[in-house]
Backbone as JSON, one array per atom type, in Angstrom:
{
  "sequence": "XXXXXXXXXXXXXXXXXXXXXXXXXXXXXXXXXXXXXXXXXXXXXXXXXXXXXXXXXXXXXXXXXXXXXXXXXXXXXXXXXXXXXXXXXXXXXXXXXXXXXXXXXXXXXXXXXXXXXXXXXXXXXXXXXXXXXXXXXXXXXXXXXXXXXXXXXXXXXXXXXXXXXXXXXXXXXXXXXXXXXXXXXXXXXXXXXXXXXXXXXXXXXXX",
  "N": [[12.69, 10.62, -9.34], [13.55, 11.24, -5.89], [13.05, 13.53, -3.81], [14.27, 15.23, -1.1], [12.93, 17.3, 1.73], [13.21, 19.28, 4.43], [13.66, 21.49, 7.13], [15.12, 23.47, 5.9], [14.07, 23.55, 3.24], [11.69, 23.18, 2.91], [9.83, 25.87, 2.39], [9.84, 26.19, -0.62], [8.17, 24.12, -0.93], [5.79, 23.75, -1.12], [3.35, 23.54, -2.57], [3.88, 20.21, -3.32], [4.31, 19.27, -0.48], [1.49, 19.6, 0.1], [0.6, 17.44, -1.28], [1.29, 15.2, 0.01], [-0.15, 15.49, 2.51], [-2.37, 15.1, 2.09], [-2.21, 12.55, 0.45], [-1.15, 10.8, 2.8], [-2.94, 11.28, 4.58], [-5.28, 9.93, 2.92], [-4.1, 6.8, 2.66], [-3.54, 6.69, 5.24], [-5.74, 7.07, 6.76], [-8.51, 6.59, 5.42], [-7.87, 4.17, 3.58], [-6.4, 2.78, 5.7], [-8.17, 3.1, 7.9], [-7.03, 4.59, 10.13], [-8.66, 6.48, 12.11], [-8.26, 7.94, 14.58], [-6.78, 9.36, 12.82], [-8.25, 11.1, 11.57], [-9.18, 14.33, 9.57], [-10.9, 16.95, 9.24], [-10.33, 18.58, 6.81], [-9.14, 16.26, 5.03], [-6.0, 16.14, 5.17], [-3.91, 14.98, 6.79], [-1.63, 15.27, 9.24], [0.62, 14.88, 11.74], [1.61, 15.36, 14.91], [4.2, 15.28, 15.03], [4.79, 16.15, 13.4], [7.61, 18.19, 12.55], [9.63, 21.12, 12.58], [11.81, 19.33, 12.69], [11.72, 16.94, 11.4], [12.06, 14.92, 8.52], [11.41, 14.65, 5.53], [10.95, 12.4, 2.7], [10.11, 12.36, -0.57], [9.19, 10.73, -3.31], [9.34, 11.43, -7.01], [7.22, 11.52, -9.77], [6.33, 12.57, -12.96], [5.37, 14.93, -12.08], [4.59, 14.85, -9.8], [4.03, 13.33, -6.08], [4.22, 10.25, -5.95], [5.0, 8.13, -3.45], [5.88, 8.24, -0.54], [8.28, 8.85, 2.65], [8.71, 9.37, 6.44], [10.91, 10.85, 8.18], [12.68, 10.67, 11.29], [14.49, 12.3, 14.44], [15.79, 10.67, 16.86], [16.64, 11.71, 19.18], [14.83, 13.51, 19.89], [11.23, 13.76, 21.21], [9.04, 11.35, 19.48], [7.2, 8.89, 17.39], [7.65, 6.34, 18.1], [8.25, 6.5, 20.51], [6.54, 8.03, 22.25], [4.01, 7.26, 21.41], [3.55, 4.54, 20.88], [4.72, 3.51, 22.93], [5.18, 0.63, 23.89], [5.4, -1.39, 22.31], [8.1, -1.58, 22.84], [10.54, -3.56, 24.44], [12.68, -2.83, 27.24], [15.15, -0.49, 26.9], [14.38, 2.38, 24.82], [16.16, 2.32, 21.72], [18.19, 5.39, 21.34], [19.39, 8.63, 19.57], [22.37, 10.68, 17.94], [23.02, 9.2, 15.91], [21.02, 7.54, 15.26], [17.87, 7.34, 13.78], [13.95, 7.65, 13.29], [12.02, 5.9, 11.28], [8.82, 6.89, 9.54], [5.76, 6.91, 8.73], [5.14, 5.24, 6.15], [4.73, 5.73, 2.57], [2.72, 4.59, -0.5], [1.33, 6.34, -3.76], [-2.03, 5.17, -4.78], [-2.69, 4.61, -7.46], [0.09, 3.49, -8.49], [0.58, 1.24, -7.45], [-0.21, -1.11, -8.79], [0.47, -4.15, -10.19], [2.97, -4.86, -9.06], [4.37, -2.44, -8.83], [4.14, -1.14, -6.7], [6.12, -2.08, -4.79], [8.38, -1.31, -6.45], [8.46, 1.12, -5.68], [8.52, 1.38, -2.89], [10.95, 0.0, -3.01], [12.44, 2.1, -3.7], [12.07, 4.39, -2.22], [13.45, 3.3, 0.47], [15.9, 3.3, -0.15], [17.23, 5.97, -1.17], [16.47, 6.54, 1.9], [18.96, 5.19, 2.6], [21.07, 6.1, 1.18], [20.43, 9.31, 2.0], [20.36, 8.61, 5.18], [23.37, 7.85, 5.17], [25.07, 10.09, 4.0], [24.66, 11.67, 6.33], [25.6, 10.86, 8.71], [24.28, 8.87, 9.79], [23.13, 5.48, 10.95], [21.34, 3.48, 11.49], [17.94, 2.81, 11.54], [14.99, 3.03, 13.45], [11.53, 1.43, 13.64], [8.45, 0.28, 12.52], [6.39, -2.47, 11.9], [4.08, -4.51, 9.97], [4.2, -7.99, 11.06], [4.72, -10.15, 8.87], [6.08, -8.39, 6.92], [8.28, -8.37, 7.68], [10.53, -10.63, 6.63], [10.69, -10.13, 4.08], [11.84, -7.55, 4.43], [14.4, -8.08, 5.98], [15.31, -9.08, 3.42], [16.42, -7.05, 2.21], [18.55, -6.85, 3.24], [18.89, -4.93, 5.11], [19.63, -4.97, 9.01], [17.58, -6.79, 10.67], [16.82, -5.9, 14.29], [14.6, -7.36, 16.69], [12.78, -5.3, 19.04], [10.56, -5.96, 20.93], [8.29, -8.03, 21.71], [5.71, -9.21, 18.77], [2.68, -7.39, 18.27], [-0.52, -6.94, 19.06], [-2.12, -4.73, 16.52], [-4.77, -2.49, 15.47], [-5.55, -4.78, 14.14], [-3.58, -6.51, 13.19], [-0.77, -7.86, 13.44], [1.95, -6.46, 14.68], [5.39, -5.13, 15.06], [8.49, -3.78, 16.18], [11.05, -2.58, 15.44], [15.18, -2.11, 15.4], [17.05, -1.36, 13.0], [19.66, -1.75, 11.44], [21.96, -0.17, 8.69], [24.39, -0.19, 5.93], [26.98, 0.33, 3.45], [26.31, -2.56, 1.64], [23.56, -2.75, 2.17], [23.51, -0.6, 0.59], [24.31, -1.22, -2.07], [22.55, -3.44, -2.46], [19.97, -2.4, -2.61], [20.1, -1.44, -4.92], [20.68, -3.21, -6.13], [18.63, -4.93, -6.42], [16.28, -3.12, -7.38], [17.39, -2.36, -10.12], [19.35, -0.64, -10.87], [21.91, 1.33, -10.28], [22.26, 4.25, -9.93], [22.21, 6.77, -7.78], [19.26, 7.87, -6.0], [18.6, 10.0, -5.04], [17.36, 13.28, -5.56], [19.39, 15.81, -7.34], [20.21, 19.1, -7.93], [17.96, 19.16, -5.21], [15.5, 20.28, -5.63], [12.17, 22.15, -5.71], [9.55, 21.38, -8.51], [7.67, 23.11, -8.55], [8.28, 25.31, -7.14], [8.56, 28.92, -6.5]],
  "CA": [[13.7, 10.94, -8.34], [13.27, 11.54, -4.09], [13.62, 14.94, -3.32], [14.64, 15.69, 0.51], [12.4, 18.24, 2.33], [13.19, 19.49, 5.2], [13.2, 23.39, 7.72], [15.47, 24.79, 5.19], [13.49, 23.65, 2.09], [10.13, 22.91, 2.82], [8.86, 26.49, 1.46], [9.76, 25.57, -2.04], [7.59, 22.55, -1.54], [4.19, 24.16, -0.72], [2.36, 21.99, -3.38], [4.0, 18.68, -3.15], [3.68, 18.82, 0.62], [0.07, 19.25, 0.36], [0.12, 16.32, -1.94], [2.29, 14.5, 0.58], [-1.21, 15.96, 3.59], [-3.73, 14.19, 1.2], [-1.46, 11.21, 0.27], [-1.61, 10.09, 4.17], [-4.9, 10.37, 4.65], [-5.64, 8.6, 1.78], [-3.79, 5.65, 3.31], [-3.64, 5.91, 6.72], [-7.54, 7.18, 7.23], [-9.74, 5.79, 4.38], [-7.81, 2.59, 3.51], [-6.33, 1.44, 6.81], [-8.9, 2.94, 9.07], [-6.89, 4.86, 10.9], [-9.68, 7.14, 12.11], [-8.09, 8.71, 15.24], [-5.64, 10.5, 12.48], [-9.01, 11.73, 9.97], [-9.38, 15.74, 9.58], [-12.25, 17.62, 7.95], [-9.73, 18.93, 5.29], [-8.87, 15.6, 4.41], [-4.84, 16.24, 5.35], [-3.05, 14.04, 7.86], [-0.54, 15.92, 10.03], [0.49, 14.63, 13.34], [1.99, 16.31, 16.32], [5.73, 14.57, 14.77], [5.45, 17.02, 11.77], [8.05, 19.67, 12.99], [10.7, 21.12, 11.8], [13.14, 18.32, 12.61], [11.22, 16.25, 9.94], [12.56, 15.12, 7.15], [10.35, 13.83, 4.33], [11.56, 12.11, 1.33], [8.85, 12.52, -1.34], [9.06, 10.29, -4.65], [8.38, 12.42, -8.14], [6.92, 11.5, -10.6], [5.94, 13.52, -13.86], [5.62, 16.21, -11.26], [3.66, 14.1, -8.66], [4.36, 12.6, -5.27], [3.42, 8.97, -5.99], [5.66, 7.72, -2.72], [6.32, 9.27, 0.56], [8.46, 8.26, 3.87], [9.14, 10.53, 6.53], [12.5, 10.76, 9.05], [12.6, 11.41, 12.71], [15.49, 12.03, 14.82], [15.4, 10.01, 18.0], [16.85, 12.37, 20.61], [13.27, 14.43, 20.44], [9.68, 12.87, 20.87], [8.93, 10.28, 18.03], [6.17, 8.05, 17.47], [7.4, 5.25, 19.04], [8.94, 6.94, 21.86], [5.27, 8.98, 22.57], [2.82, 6.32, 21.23], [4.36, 2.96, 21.01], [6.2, 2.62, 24.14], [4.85, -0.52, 24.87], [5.85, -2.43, 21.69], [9.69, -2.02, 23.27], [11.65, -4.13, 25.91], [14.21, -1.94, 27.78], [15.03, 1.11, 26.79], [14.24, 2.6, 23.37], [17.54, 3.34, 21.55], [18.39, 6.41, 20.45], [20.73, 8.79, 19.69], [22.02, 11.1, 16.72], [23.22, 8.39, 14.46], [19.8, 6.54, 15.06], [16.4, 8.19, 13.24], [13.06, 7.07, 12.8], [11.29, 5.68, 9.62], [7.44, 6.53, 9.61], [4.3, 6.77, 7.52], [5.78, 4.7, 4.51], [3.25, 5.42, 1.54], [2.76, 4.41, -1.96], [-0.11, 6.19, -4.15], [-2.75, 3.69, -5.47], [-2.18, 4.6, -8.47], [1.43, 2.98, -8.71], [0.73, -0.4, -6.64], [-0.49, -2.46, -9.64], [2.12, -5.44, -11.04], [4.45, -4.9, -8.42], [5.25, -1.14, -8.73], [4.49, -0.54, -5.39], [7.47, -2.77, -4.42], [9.46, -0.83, -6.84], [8.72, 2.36, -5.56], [9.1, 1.07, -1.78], [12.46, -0.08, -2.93], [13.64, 3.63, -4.16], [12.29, 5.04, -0.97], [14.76, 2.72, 1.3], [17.08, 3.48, -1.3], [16.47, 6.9, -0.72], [16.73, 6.45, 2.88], [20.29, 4.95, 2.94], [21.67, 7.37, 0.66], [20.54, 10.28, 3.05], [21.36, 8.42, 6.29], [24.96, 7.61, 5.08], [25.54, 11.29, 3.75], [24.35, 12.52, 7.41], [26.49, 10.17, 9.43], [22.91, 8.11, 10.7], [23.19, 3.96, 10.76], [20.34, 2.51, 11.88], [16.53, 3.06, 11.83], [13.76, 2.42, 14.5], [10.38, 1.41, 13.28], [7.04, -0.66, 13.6], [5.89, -3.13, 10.75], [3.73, -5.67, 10.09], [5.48, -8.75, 11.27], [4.7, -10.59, 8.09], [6.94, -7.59, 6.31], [9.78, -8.94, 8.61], [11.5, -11.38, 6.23], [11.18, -9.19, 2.96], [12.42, -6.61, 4.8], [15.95, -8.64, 5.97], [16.32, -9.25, 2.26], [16.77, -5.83, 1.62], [20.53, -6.32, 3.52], [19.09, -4.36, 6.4], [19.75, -6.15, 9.66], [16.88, -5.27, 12.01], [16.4, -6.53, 15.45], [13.24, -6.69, 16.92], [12.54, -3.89, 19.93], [9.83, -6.53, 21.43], [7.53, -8.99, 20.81], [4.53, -8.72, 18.35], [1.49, -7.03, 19.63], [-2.11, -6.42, 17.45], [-2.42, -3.05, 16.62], [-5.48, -2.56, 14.32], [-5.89, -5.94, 13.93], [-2.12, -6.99, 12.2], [0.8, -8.15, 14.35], [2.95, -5.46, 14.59], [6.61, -5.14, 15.21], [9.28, -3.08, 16.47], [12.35, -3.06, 15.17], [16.22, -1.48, 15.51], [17.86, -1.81, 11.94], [21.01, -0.98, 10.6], [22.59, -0.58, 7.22], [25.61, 0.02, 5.33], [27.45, 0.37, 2.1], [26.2, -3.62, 1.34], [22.67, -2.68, 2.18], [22.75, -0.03, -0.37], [24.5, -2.14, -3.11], [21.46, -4.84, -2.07], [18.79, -2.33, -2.77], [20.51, -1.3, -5.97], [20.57, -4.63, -7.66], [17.34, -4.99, -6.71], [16.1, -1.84, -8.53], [18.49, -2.9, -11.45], [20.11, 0.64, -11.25], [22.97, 1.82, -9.34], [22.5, 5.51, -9.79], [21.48, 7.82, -6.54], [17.62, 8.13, -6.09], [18.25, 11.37, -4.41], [17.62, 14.52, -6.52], [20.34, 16.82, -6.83], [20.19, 19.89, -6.68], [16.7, 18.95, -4.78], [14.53, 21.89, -5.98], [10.61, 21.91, -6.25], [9.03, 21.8, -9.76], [6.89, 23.95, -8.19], [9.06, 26.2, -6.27], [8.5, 30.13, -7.47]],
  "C": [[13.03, 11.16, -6.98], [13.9, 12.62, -4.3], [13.01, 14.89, -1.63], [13.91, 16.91, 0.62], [12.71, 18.32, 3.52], [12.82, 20.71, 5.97], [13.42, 23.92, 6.74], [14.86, 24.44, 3.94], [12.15, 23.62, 1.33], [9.51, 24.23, 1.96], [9.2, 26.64, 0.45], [9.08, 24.47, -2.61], [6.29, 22.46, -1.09], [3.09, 23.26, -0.94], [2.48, 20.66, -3.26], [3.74, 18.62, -1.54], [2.36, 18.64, 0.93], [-0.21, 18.06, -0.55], [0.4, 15.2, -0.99], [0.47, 14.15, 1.98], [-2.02, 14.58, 3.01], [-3.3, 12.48, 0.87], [-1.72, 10.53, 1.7], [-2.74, 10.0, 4.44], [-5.13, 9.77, 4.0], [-5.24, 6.68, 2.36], [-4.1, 5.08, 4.26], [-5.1, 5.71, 7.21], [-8.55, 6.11, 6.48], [-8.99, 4.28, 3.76], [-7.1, 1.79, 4.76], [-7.18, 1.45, 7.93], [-8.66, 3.46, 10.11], [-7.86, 5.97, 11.8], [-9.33, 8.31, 13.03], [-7.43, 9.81, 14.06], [-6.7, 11.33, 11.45], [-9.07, 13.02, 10.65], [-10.15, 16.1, 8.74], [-11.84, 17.86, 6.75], [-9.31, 18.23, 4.58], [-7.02, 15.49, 4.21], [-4.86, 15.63, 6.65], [-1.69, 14.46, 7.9], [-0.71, 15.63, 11.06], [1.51, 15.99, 13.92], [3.87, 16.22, 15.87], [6.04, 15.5, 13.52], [5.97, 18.23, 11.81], [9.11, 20.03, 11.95], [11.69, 20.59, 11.57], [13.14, 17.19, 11.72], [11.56, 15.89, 9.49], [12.07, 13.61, 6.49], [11.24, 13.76, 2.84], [9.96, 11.87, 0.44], [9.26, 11.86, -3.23], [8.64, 11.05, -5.99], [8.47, 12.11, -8.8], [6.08, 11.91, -11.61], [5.01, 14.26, -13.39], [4.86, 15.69, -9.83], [3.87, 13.35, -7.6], [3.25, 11.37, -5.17], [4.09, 7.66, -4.69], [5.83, 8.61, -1.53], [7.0, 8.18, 1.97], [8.87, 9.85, 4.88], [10.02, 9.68, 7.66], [12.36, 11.35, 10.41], [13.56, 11.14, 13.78], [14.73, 11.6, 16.24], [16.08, 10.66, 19.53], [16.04, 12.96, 20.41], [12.57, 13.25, 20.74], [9.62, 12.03, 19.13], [7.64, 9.22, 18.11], [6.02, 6.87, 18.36], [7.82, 5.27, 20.42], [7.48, 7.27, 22.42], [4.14, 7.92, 22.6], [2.66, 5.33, 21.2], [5.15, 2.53, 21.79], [6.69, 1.12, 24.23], [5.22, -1.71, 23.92], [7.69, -2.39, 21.83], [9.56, -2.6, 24.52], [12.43, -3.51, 25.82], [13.7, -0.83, 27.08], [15.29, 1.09, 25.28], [15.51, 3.09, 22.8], [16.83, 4.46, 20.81], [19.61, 7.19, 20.5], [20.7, 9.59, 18.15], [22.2, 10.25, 15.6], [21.78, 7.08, 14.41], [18.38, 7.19, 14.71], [15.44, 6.98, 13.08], [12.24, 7.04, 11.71], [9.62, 5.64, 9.97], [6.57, 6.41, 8.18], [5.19, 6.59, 5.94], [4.17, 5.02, 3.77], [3.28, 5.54, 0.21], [1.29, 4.94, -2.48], [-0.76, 4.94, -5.17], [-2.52, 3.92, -6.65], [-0.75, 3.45, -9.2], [1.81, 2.06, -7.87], [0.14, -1.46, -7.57], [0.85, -2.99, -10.16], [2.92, -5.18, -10.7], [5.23, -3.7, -8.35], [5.42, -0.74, -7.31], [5.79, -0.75, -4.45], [8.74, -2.13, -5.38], [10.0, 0.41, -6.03], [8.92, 2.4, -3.58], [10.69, 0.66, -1.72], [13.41, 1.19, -2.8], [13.31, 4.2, -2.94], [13.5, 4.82, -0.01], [16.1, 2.85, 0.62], [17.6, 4.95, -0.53], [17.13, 7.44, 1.21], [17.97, 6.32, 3.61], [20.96, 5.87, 2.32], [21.92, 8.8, 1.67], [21.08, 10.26, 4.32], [22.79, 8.13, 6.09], [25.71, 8.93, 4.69], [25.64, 12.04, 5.76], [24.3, 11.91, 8.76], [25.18, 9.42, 10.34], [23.58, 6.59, 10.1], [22.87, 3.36, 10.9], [19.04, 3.2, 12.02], [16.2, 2.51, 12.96], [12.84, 2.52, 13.85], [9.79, 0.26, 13.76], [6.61, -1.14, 12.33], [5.16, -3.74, 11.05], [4.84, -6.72, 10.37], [5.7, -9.79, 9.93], [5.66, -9.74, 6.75], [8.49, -7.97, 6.54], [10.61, -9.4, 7.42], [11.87, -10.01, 4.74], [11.84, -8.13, 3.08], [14.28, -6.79, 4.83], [16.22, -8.8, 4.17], [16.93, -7.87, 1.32], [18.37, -5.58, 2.3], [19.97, -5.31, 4.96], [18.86, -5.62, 7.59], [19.43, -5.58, 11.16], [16.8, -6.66, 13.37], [15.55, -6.23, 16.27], [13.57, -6.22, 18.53], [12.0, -4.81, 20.69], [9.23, -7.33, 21.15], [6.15, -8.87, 19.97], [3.31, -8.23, 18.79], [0.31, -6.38, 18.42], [-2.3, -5.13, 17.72], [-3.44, -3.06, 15.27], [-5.98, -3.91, 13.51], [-4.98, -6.71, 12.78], [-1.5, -6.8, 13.31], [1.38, -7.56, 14.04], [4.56, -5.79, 15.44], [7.95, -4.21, 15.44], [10.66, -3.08, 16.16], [13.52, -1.79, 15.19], [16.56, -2.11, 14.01], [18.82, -1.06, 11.55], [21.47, -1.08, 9.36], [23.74, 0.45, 7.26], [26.01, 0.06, 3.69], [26.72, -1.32, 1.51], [24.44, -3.17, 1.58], [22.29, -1.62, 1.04], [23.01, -0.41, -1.87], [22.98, -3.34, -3.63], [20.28, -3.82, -2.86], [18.77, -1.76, -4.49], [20.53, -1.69, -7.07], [19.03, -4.79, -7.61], [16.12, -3.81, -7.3], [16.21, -1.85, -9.91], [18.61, -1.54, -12.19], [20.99, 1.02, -10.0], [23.53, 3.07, -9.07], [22.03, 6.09, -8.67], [20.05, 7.89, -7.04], [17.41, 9.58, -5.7], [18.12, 12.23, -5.29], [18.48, 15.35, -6.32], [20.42, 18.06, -8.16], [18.11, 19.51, -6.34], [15.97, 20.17, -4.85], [13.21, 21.28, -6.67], [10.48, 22.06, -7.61], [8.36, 23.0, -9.77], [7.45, 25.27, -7.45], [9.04, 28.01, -7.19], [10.09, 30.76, -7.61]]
}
């Protein structure tokens, strides 16, 4: 299941968030290189990790093996702060528009195609929460080679600007929207049609 973290629930989620710290570095530092984001303690927290937050965290047999996190676009945001430059015009935003960051799958659960499962339940995940909490479109930054697999997920993104090398991969900016048909889409492709969200969302760990 995805359990929702956010202000009001984060301290029930002490442990999995520090799995969530270590999980990004793991990705972003030591396998993509990101280097500006490495920390002595081996946790990756930016400046975007406030209380307006909101992290969806994958669990499995008690373990965050998935993570995305959520960022509303009337504050500061990644691509508002650090990515200006991969938009033309003006960046939307707005309350029914949030941003999708640090997608991450642990290595563990990227052999024979899981990782694509468990990237599916995130966006799953994703629409579920934005359609409960009247949101309808993301902003984010992909590879551009992610582009098409992405449209077949039923979301219907439009790119922000034109590609630009970041790290040495064509990156991409995109506005996307979804709907009731985008979450049917990610449903079949799952080949389950039950909610990913946990309910009632309560830590394993929570005292």
């Amino acid at each position: 299941m995805i359990h929702v973290v956010d202000a009001a629930n984060i301290s029930q989620y002490r442990h999995e968030m520090e799995e969530v710290w270590r999980l990004r570095h793991k990705v972003f530092v030591e396998e993509k290189g990101w280097t500006d984001l490495a920390k002595p303690d081996g946790r990756e927290i930016d400046q975007f990790d406030t209380p307006e937050a909101v992290h969806l965290l994958v669990m499995e047999g008690g373990k965050v093996i998935g993570y995305s996190r959520l960022l509303p676009t009337t504050r500061p945001h990644l691509l508002s702060e650090v990515f200006p430059h991969l938009c033309e015009g003006d960046l939307p935003r707005g309350p029914r528009i949030w941003e999708w960051t640090r997608q991450a799958v642990a290595p563990a659960h990227r052999a024979r195609g899981t990782s694509r499962l468990v990237t599916v339940r995130l966006m799953a995940g994703i629409v579920e929460w934005g359609m409960a909490h009247g949101v309808t479109s993301l902003v984010t930054m992909m590879p551009l080679m992610y582009l098409l697999p992405f449209l077949d997920t039923h979301f219907r993104a439009i790119p922000l600007g034109l590609p630009t090398v970041i790290d040495g991969e064509r990156t991409i900016a995109v506005r996307a929207e979804f709907d009731t048909r985008t979450l049917k889409r990610l449903r079949a492709m799952r080949g389950d049609a039950t909610p990913v969200l946990a309910t009632p969302m309560v830590s394993e760990h929570a005292a």
